[in-house]
N, C-alpha and C positions, 0 to 999 in steps of 0.2 A: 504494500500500500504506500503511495506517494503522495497523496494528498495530504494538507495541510492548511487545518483550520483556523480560521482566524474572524471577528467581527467586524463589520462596517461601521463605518459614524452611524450611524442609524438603528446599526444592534442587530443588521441581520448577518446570521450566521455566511461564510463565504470558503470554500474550500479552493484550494490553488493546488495546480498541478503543470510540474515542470518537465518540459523534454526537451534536449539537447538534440542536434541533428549537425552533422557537417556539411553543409549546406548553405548555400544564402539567403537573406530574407525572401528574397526573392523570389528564388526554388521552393522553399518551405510556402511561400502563399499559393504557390502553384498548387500544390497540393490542397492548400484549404479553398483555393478558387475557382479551377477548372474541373468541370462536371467527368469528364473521363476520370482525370485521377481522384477523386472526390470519392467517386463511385468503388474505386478499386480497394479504399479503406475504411470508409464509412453508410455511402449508400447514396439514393440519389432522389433527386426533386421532382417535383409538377407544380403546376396550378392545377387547381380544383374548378370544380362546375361554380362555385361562386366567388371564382377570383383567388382564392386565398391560396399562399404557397403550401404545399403539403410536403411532406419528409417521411422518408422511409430509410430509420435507421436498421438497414439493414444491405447488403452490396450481395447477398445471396440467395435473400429471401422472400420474391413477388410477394406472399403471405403476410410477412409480418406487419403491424400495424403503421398506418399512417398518422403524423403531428403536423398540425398548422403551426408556422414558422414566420418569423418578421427579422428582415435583417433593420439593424438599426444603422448605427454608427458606424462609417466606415473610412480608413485611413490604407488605401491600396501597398501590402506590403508590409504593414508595421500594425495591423488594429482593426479590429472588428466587434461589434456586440448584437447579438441574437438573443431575441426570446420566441420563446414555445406561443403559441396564441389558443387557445382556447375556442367552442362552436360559437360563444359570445363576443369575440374578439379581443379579450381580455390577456395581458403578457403574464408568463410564468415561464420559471428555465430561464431565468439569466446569466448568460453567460458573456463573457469578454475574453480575447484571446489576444494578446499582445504579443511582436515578435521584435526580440531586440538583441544585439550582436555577442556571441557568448563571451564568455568571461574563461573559459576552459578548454573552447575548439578554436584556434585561429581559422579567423574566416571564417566560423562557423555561426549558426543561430539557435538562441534559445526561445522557445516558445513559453510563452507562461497563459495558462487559462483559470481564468477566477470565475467558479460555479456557486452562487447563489443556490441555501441548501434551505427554505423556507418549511420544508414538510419535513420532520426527522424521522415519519413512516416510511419516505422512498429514499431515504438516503443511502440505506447498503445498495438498493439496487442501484441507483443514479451515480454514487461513489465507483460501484466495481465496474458499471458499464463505462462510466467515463474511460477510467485506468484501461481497460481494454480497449477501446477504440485509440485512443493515445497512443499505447502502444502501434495497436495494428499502422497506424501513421507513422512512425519512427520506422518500421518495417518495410512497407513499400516505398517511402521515400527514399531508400539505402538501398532499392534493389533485393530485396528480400520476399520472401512468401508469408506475408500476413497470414497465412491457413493453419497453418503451425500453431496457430495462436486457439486454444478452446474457451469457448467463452462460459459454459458452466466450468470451466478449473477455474476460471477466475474471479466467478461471484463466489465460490466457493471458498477459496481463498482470501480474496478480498472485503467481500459484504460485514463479515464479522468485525472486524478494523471501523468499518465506519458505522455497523451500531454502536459499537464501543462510544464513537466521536460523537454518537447524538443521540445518548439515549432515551428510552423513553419516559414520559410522564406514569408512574403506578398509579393505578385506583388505588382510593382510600378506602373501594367499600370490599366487602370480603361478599363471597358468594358461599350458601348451604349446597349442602348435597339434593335439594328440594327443589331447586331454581332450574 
């Protein structure tokens, strides 16, 4: 587990995750920019019948479900922010992805992504899925087989770390054997 929690001026919880690449910013956007490579580690876009972007994190899996997506902020190369939209069109899944020149690879780039962790019910899963797709990016950017990569080994491994990081509220009230 690599993430790394921390709060905002505001008190919401925010988890950052950091990957190194030798690469350029510029290379590395490629990857978070163009729809082929996008697809080869994460998965891939539409519009919907009412406009709305839709996301299928998934690069193998027509099935798996579909998210309404909004990009926001964008600095070509260096800075992005996304949120999840909701059937109301309301944001959630804030995330921000910042790319800035490593301190450890010359000529290389570190990517840092700060995830807004508002529910601490989805957090293992949001946690391990990030750490995963993260990964699977460090992987084919380098020329590698992201397949390699199992994604139940790694909520399995990971998920437990980030209930740890956000545990839950107990009930106060106790349940009989009656109830």
């Amino acid at each position: 587990m690599t993430g790394r929690l921390r709060r905002r001026a505001d008190g919401v919880p925010v988890v950052t995750y950091r990957r190194t690449f030798r690469l350029s910013p510029d290379e590395v956007w490629a990857w978070l920019s163009e729809r082929e490579r996008m697809r080869s580690w994460l998965g891939d876009w539409r519009t919907g019948d009412d406009g709305r972007s839709m996301f299928r994190f998934s690069p193998d899996d027509a099935e798996a479900p579909e998210f309404g997506f909004r990009v926001g902020v964008t600095d070509p190369g260096r800075f992005v922010s996304l949120a999840m939209v909701d059937d109301e069109g309301l944001d959630h899944w804030d995330l921000q992805v910042k790319l800035v020149p490593s301190r450890e690879v010359p000529g290389g780039t570190e990517l840092v992504a700060e995830q807004a962790m508002t529910d601490p019910v989805m957090a293992p899963s949001v946690g391990a899925t990030c750490e995963f797709f993260w990964d699977r990016l460090v992987l084919v950017a380098h020329g590698q087989d992201a397949g390699r990569l199992d994604f139940d080994e790694y909520f399995l491994a990971q998920a437990p770390g980030y209930r740890s990081m956000f545990p839950l509220q107990r009930s106060p009230r106790t349940f009989t054997a009656d109830e």
